[in-house]
C-alpha positions as a Markdown table, in Angstrom:
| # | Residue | x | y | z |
|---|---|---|---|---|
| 1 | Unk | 32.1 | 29.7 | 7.8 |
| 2 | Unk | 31.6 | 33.7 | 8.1 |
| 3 | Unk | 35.0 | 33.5 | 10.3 |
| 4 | Unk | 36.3 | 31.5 | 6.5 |
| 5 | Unk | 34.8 | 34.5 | 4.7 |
| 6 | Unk | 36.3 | 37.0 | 6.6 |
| 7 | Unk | 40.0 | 35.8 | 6.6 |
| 8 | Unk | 39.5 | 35.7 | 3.0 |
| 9 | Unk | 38.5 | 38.9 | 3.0 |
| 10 | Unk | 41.5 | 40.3 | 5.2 |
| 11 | Unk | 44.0 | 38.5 | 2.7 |
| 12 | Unk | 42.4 | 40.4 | -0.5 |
| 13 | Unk | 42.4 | 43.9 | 0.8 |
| 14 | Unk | 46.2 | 42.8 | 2.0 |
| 15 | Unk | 47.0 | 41.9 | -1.2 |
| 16 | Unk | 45.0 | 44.5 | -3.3 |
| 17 | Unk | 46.6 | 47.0 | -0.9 |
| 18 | Unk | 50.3 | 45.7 | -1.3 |
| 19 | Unk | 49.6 | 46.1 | -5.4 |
| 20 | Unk | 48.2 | 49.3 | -5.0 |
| 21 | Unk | 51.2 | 51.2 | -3.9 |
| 22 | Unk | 53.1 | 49.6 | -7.0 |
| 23 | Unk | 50.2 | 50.7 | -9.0 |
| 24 | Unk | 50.6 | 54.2 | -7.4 |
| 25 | Unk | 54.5 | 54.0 | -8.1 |
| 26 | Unk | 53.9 | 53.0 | -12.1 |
| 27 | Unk | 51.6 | 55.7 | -12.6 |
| 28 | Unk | 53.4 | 58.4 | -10.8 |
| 29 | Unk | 56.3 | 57.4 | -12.7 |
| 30 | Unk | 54.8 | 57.8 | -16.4 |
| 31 | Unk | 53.4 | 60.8 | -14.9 |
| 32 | Unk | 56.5 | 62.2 | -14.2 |
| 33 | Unk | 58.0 | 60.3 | -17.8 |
| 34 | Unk | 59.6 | 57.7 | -15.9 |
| 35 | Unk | 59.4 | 54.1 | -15.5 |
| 36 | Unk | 58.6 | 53.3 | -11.8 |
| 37 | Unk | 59.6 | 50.2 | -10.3 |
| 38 | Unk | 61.0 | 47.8 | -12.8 |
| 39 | Unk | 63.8 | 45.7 | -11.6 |
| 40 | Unk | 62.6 | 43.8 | -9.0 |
| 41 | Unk | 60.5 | 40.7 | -10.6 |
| 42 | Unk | 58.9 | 40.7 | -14.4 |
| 43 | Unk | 58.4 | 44.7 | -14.8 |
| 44 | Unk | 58.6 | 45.4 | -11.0 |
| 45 | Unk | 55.5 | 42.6 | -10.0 |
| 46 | Unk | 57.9 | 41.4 | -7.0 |
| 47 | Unk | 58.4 | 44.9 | -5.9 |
| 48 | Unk | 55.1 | 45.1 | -2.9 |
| 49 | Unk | 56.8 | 41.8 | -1.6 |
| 50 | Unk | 60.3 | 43.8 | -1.2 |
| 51 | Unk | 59.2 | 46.6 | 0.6 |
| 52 | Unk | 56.5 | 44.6 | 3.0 |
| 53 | Unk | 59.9 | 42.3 | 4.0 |
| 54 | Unk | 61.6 | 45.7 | 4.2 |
| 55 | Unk | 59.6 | 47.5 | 6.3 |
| 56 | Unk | 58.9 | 44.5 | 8.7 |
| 57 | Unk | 62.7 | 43.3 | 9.1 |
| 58 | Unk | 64.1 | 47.0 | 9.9 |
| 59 | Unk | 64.9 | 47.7 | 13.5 |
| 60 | Unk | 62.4 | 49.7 | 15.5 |
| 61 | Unk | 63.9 | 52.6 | 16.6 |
| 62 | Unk | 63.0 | 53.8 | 20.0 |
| 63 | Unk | 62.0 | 57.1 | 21.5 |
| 64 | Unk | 62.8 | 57.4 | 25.2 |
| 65 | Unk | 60.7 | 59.8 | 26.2 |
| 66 | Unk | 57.0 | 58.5 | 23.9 |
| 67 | Unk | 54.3 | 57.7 | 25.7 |
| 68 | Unk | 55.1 | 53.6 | 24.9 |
| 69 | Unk | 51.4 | 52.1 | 25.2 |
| 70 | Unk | 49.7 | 54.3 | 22.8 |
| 71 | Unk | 52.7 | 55.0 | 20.8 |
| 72 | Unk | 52.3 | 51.2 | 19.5 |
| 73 | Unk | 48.7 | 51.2 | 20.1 |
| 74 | Unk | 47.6 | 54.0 | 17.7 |
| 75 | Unk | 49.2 | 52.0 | 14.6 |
| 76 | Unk | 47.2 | 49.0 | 15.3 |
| 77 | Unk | 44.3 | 50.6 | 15.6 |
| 78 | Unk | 44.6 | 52.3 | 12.8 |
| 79 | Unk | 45.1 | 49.6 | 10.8 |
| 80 | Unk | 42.6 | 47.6 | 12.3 |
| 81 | Unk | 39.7 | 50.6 | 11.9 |
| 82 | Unk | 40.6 | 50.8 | 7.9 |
| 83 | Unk | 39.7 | 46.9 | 8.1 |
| 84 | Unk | 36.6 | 46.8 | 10.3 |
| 85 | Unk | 35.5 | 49.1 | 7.3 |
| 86 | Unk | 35.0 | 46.2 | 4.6 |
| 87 | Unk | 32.7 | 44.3 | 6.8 |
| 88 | Unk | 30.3 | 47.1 | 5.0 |
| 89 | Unk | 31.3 | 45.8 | 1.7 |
| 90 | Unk | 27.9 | 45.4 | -0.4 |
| 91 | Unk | 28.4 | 41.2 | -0.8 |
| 92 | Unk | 24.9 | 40.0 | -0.3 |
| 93 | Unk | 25.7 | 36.6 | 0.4 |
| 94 | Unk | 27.9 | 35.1 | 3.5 |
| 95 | Unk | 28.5 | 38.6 | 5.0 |
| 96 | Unk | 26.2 | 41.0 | 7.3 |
| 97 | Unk | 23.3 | 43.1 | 5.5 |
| 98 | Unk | 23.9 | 46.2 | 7.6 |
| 99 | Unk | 20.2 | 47.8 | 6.8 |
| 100 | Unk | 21.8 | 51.4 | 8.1 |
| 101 | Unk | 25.2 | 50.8 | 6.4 |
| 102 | Unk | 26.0 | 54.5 | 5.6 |
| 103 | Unk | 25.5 | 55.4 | 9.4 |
| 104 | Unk | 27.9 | 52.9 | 10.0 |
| 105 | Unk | 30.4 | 54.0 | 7.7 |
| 106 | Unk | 30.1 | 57.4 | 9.2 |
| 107 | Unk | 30.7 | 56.2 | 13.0 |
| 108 | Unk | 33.4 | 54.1 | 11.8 |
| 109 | Unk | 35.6 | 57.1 | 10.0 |
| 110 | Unk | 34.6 | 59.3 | 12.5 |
| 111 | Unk | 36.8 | 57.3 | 14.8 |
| 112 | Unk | 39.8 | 57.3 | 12.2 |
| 113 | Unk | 40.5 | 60.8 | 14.1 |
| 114 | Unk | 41.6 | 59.2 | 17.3 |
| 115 | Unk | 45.1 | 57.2 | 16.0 |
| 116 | Unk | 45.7 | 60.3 | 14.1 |
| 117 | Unk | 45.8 | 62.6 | 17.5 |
| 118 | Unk | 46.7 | 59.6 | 19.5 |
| 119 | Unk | 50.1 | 58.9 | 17.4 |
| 120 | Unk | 50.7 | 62.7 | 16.9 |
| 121 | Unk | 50.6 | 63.1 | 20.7 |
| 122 | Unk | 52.5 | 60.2 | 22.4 |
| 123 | Unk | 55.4 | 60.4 | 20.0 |
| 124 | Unk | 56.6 | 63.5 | 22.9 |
| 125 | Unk | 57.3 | 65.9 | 19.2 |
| 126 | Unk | 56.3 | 68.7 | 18.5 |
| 127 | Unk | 56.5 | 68.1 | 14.5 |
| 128 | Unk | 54.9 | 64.8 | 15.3 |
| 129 | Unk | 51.6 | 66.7 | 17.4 |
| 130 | Unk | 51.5 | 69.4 | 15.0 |
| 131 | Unk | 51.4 | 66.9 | 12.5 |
| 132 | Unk | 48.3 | 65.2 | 14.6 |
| 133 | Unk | 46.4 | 68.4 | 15.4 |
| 134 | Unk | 46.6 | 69.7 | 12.0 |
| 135 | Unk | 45.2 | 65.8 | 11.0 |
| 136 | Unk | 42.4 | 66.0 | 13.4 |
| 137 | Unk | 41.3 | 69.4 | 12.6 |
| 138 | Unk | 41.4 | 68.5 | 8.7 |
| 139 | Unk | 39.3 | 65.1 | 9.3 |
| 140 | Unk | 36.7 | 66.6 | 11.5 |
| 141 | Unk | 36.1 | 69.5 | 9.5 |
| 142 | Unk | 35.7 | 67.4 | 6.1 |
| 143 | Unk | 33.2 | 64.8 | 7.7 |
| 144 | Unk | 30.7 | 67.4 | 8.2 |
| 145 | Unk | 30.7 | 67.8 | 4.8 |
| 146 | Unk | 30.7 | 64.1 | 4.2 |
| 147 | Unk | 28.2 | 63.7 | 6.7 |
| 148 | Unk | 26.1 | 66.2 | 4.8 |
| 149 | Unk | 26.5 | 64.8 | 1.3 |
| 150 | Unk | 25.8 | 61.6 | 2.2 |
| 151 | Unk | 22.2 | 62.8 | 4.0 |
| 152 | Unk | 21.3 | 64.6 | 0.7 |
| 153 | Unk | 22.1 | 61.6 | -1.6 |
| 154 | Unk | 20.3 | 59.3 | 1.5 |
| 155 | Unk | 17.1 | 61.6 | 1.4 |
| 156 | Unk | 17.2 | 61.3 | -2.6 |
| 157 | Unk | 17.3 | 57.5 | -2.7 |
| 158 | Unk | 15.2 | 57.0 | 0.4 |
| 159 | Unk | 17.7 | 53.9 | 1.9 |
| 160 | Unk | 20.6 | 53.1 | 4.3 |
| 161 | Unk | 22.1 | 50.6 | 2.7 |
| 162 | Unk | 24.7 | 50.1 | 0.0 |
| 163 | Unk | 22.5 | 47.3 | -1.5 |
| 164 | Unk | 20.1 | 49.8 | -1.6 |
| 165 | Unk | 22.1 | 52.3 | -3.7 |
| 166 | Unk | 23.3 | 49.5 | -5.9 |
| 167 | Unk | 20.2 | 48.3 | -6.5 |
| 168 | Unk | 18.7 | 51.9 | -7.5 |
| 169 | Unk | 20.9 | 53.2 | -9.7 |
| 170 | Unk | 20.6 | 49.9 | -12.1 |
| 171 | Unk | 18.9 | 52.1 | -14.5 |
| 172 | Unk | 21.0 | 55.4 | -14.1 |
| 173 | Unk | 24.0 | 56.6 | -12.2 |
| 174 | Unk | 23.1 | 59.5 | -9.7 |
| 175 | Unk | 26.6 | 61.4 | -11.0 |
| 176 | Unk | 24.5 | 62.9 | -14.1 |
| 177 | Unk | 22.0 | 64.3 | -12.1 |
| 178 | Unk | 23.7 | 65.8 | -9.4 |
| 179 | Unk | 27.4 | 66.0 | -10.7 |
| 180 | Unk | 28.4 | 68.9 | -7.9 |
| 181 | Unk | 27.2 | 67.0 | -5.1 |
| 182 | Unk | 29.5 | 64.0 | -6.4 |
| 183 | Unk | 32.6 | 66.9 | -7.1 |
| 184 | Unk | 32.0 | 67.9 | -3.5 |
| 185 | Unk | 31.8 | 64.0 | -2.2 |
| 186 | Unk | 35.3 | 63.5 | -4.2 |
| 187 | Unk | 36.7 | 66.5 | -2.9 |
| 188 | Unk | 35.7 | 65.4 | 0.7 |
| 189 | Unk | 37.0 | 61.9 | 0.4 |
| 190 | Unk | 40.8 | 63.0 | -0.6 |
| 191 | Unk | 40.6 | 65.7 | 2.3 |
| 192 | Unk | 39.7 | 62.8 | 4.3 |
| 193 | Unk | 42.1 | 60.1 | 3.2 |
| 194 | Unk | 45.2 | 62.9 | 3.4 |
| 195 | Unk | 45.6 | 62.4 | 0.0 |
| 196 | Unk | 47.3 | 65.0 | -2.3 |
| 197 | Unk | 46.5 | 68.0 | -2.7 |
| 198 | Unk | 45.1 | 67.7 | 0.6 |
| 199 | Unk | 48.0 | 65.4 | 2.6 |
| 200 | Unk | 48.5 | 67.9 | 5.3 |
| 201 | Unk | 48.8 | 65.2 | 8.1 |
| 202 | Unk | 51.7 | 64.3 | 6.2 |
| 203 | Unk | 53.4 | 67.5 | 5.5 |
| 204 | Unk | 56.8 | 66.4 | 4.3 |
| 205 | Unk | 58.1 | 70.3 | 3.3 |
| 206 | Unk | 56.7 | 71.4 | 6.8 |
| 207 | Unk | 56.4 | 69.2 | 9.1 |
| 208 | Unk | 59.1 | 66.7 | 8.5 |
| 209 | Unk | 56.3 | 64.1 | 8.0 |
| 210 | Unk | 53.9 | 65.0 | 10.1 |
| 211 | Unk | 51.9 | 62.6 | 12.6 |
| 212 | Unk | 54.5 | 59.6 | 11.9 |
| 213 | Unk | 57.2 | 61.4 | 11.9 |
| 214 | Unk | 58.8 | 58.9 | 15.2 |
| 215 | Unk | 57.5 | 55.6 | 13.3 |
| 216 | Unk | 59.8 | 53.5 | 11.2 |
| 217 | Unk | 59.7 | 49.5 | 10.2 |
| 218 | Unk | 56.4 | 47.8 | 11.4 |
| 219 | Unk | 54.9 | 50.8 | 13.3 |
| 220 | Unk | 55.0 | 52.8 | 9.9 |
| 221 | Unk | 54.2 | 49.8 | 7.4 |
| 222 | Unk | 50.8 | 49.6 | 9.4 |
| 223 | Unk | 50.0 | 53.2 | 9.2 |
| 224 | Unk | 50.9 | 52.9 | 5.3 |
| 225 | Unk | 48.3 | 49.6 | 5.3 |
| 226 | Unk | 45.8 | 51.6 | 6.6 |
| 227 | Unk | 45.7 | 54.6 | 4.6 |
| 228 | Unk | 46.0 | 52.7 | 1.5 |
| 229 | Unk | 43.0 | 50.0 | 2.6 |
| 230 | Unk | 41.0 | 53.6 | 3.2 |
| 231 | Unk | 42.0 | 54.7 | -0.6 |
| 232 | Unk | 40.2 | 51.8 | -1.9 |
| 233 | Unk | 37.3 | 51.4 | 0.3 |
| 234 | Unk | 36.9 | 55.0 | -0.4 |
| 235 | Unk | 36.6 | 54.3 | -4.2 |
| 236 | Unk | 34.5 | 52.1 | -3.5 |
| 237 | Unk | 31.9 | 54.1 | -1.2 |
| 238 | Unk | 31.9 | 56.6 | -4.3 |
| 239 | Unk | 30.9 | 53.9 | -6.9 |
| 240 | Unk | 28.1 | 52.5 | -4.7 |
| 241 | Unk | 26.9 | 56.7 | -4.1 |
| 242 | Unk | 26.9 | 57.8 | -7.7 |
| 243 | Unk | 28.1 | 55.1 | -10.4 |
| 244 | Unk | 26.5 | 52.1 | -8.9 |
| 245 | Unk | 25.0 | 49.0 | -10.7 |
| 246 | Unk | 24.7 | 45.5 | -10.3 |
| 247 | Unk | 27.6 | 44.0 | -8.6 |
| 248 | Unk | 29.6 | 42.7 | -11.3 |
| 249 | Unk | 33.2 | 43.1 | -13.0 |
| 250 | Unk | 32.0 | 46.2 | -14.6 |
| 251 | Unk | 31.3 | 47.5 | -11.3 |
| 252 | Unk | 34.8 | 46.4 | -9.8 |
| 253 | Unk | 36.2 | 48.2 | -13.3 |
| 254 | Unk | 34.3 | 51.4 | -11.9 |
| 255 | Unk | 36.7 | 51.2 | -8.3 |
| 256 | Unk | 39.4 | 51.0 | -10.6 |
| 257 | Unk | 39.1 | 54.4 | -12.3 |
| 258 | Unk | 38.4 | 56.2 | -9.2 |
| 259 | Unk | 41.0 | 54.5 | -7.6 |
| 260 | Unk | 43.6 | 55.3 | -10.9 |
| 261 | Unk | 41.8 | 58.7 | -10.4 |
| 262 | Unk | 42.8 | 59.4 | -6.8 |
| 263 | Unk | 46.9 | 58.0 | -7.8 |
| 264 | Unk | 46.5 | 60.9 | -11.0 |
| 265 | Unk | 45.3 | 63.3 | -9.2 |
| 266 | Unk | 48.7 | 63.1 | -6.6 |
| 267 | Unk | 50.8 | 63.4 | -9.6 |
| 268 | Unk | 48.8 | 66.2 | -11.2 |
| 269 | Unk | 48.1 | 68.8 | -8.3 |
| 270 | Unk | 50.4 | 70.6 | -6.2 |
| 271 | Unk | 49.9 | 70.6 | -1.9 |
| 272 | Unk | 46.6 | 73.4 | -0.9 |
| 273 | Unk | 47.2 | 75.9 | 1.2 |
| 274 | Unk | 46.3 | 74.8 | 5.1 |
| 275 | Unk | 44.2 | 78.3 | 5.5 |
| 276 | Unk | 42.9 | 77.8 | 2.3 |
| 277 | Unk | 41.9 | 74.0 | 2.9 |
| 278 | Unk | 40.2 | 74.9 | 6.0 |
| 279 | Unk | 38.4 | 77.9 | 4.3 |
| 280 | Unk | 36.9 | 75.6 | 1.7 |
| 281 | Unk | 35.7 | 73.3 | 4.2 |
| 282 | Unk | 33.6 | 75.7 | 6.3 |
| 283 | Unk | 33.1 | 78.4 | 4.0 |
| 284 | Unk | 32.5 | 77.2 | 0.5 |
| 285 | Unk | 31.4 | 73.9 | 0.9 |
| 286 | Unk | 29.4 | 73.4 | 4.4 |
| 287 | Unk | 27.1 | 76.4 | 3.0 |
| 288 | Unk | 26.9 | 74.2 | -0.7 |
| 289 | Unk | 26.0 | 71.3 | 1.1 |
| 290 | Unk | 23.2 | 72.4 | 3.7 |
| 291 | Unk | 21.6 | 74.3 | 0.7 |
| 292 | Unk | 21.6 | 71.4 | -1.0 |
| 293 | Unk | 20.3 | 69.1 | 1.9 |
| 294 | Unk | 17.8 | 71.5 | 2.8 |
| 295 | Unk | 16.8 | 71.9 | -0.6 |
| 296 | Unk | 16.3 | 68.3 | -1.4 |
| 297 | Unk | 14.4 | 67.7 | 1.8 |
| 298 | Unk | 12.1 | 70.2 | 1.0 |
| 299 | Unk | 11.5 | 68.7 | -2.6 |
| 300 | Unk | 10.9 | 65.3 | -0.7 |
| 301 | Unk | 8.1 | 66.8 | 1.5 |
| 302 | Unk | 6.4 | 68.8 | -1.3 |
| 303 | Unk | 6.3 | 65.3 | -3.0 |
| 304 | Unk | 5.0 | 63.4 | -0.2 |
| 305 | Unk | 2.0 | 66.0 | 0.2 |
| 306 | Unk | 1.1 | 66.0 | -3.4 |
């Protein structure tokens, strides 16, 4: 039965991923006063379905001179890393309780890194591994600062797991009382997603396109999956930190907006600087977020003695 529950699973984040990119496409399009994909099916429905057979019935092209192994091994893995994530998803029934979910969550991203480096480096170019070491260096340095937001709201709710979170904020969402600690959260999660204005893994106006610059047809479709399964598992982690609530539709409404949010946000911003992204990691908000830790920890001890 939980092998039943998990291939049911799989098939919704497939499908909710697939509808996301049209999503994506509508919006930038009205964005940009434009209709976005509208041809293919009733007002561009059929349009996911197109590309998927697209990208999956192109011919691979093949680099010579790529390290072969790892060159189709980092896409998987990818892919199957931005999976593993929704066995975290807060269910409550049929699924694993992780009791320290958030720690899990961590060590899982954390290893999003190595497909990143892994693809930049056995592609044998150099726009690919500048592509990958520009990726690497981006992800590490914003999961400190995830790492360190995520202690401060952990410390202010006193649990580990998502249920946990759900379950305390049915009265009030954290977001009102500690709105730059969320900002800083949001901030963090498009840094680590690549998403605009921080998509410097995929650097089209410098690096060609960065890490998968050698991938085409099902190699690139499953890098694509991947970061679009992290967008919405993303959303997700940020409605269970600060806008939580009973797990309902209104909840699922919630992931919505921050996913529509994420999508606006591409078609609103223009690309950061790389200095400048780096600078803001380690300089503006790694300080914020240890004050902020710090300063919550000490509130929790003062209360515990009193």
């Amino acid at each position: 039965m939980m092998l039943l529950y998990y291939l049911l699973l799989l098939i919704c984040v497939l499908i909710s991923v697939a509808f996301l990119t049209l999503l994506e496409r509508k919006v930038l399009g009205y964005i940009q006063i434009r209709k976005g994909p509208n041809k293919v099916g009733m007002v561009g429905i059929l349009q996911p379905f197109s590309d998927a057979i697209k990208l999956f019935s192109k011919e691979q092209t093949w680099s010579f001179v790529s390290n072969y192994a790892l060159y189709f091994f980092s896409p998987v893995f990818m892919f199957f890393m931005s999976l593993f994530l929704w066995v975290l998803l807060p269910y409550g029934v049929g699924f694993y309780d992780f009791e320290f979910g958030f720690f899990m969550f961590l060590c899982v991203i954390s290893l999003g890194v190595y497909p990143l480096m892994i693809a930049g480096w056995a592609s044998n170019s150099k726009y690919a591994l500048l592509g990958g070491l520009r990726a690497v260096a981006q992800t590490i340095s914003y999961e400190v600062s995830l790492a360190l937001v995520l202690l401060s709201f952990i410390v202010l709710v006193g649990e580990y797991s998502l249920d946990d979170f759900i379950e305390f904020q049915s009265s009030f969402y954290l977001i009102f009382f500690f709105y730059l600690l969320s900002l800083v959260w949001v901030v963090s999660c498009l840094a680590e997603m690549n998403r605009t204005p921080f998509d410097f893994a995929e650097g089209e106006s410098e690096l060609v396109s960065g890490f998968n610059v050698e991938y085409s047809a099902g190699g690139f479709a499953l890098l694509f999956l991947g970061e679009y399964s992290m967008i919405i598992f993303m959303s997700l982690i940020m409605v269970v930190m600060f806008l939580g609530g009973p797990l309902s539709l209104f909840f699922f409404m919630k992931v919505g907006v921050m996913i529509t949010l994420v999508l606006w946000l591409r078609g609103t911003f223009p690309r950061y600087r790389y200095d400048k992204l780096m600078g803001l990691a380690w300089k503006s908000i790694l300080p914020f977020t240890l004050h902020c830790l710090f300063m919550y920890l000490g509130l929790k001890v003062f209360m515990d003695i009193l």
